[in-house]
C-alpha positions as CSV (number, residue, x, y, z in Angstrom):
1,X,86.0,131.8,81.1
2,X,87.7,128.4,81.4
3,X,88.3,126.9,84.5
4,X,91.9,126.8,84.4
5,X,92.5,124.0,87.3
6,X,90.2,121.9,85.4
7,X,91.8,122.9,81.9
8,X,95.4,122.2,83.3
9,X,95.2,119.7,86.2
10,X,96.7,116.1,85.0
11,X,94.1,113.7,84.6
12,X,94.2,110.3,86.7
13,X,95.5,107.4,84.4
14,X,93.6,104.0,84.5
15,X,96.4,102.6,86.8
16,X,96.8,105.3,89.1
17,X,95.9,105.0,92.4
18,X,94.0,108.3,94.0
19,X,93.2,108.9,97.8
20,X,91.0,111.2,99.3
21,X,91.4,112.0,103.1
22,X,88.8,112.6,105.7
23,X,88.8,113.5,109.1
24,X,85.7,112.2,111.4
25,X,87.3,112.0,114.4
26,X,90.1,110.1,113.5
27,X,92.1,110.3,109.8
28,X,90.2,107.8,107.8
29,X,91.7,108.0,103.7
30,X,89.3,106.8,100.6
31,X,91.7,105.3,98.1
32,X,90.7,104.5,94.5
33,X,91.8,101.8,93.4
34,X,92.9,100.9,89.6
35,X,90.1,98.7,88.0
36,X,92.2,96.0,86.7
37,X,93.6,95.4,90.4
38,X,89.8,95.0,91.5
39,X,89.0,92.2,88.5
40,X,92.4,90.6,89.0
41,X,91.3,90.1,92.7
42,X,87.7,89.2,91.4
43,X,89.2,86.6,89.0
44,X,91.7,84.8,92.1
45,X,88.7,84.8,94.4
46,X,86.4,82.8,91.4
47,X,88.8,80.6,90.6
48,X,90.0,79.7,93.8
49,X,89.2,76.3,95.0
50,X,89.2,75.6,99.2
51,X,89.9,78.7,100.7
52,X,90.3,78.5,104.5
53,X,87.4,79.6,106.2
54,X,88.3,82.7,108.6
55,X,85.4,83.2,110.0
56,X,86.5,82.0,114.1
57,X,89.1,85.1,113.4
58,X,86.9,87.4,112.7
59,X,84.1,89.7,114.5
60,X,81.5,89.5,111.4
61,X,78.0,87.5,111.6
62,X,78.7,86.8,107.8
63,X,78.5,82.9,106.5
64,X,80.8,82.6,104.2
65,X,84.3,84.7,105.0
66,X,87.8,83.3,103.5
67,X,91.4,84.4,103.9
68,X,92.6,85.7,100.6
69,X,96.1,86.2,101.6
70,X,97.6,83.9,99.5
71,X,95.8,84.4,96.3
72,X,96.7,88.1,96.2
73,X,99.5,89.2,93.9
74,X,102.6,90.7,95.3
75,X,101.5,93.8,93.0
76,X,98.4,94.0,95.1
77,X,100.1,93.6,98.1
78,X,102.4,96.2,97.4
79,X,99.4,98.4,96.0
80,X,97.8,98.0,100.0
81,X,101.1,98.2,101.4
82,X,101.5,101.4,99.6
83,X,98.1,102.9,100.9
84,X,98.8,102.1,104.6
85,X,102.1,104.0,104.4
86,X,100.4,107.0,102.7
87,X,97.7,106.8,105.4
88,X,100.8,106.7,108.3
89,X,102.3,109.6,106.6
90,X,98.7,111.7,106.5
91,X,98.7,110.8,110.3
92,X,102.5,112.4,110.6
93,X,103.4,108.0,111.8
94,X,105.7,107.6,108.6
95,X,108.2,105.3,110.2
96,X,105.5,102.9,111.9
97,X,106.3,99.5,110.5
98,X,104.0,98.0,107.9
99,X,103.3,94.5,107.7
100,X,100.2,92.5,105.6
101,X,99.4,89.6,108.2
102,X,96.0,88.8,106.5
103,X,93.8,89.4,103.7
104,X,90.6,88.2,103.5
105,X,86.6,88.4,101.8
106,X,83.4,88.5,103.8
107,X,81.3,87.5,100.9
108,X,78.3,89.1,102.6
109,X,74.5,88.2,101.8
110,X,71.1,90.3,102.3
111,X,70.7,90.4,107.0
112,X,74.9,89.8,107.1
113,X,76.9,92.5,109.2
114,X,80.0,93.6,110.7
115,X,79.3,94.6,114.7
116,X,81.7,97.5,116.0
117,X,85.5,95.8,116.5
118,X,88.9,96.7,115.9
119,X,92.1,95.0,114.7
120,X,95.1,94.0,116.3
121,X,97.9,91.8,115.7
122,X,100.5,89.1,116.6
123,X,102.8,92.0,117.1
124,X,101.0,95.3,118.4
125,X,97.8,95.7,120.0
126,X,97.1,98.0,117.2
127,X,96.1,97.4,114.1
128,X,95.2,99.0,110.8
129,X,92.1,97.5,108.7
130,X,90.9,98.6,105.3
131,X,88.0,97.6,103.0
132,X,88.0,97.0,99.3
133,X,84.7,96.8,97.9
134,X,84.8,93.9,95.3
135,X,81.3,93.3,93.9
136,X,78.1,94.7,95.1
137,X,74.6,93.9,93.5
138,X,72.7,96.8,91.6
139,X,70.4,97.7,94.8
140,X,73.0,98.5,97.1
141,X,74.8,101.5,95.5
């Protein structure tokens, strides 16, 4: 017999956005981003000539990390913008103000790493923090 959530269940379009949530501990939320945001971002960073090095801002023993914030699109602004107010919501917070300070890309290499840190900002002492995997080589995943 058919499986009739399967048979009926709408299928995710190329554009959509899905999220899964977990909780270890805290809420964390997996969101799925729409492959044409991921090569748009891909193609800004490539092209991009003298990015500002971020790496005194940040806690990560990577070489080469630059802020992004300006090469983003106000579509994938909007797109992260979007996630962080789902992931308020999923944590009952919907009315906690949302604001995109900084983006940025730890273009890591083989030995690199992130230590344990968290996130604040100009305005709050705390902070929300996300990761978008961009490229990875064939061995890691």
């Amino acid at each position: 017999m058919a499986d009739l959530k399967k048979t009926f269940a709408p299928k995710p379009k190329e554009h959509d956005i899905q999220m899964q949530q977990y909780l270890l501990g805290s809420m964390i939320c997996k969101f799925t981003m729409p492959k044409h945001m991921i090569v748009g971002i891909n193609n800004a960073y490539d092209k991009a000539k003298d990015l500002p090095a971020h790496n005194e801002h940040l806690a990560g023993k990577i070489a080469n990390e630059f802020k992004v914030t300006d090469i983003l699109s106000d579509d994938d602004k909007s797109a992260f913008r979007m996630c962080f107010q789902q992931y308020l919501h999923s944590i009952q917070k919907p009315f906690w103000h949302i604001d995109l300070e900084n983006a940025w890309i730890n273009d890591m290499k083989a030995g690199e790493y992130n230590p344990f840190h968290w996130h604040t900002s100009t305005m709050t002492d705390l902070g929300m923090s996300s990761v978008l995997v961009l490229k990875k080589t064939k061995d890691i995943w």
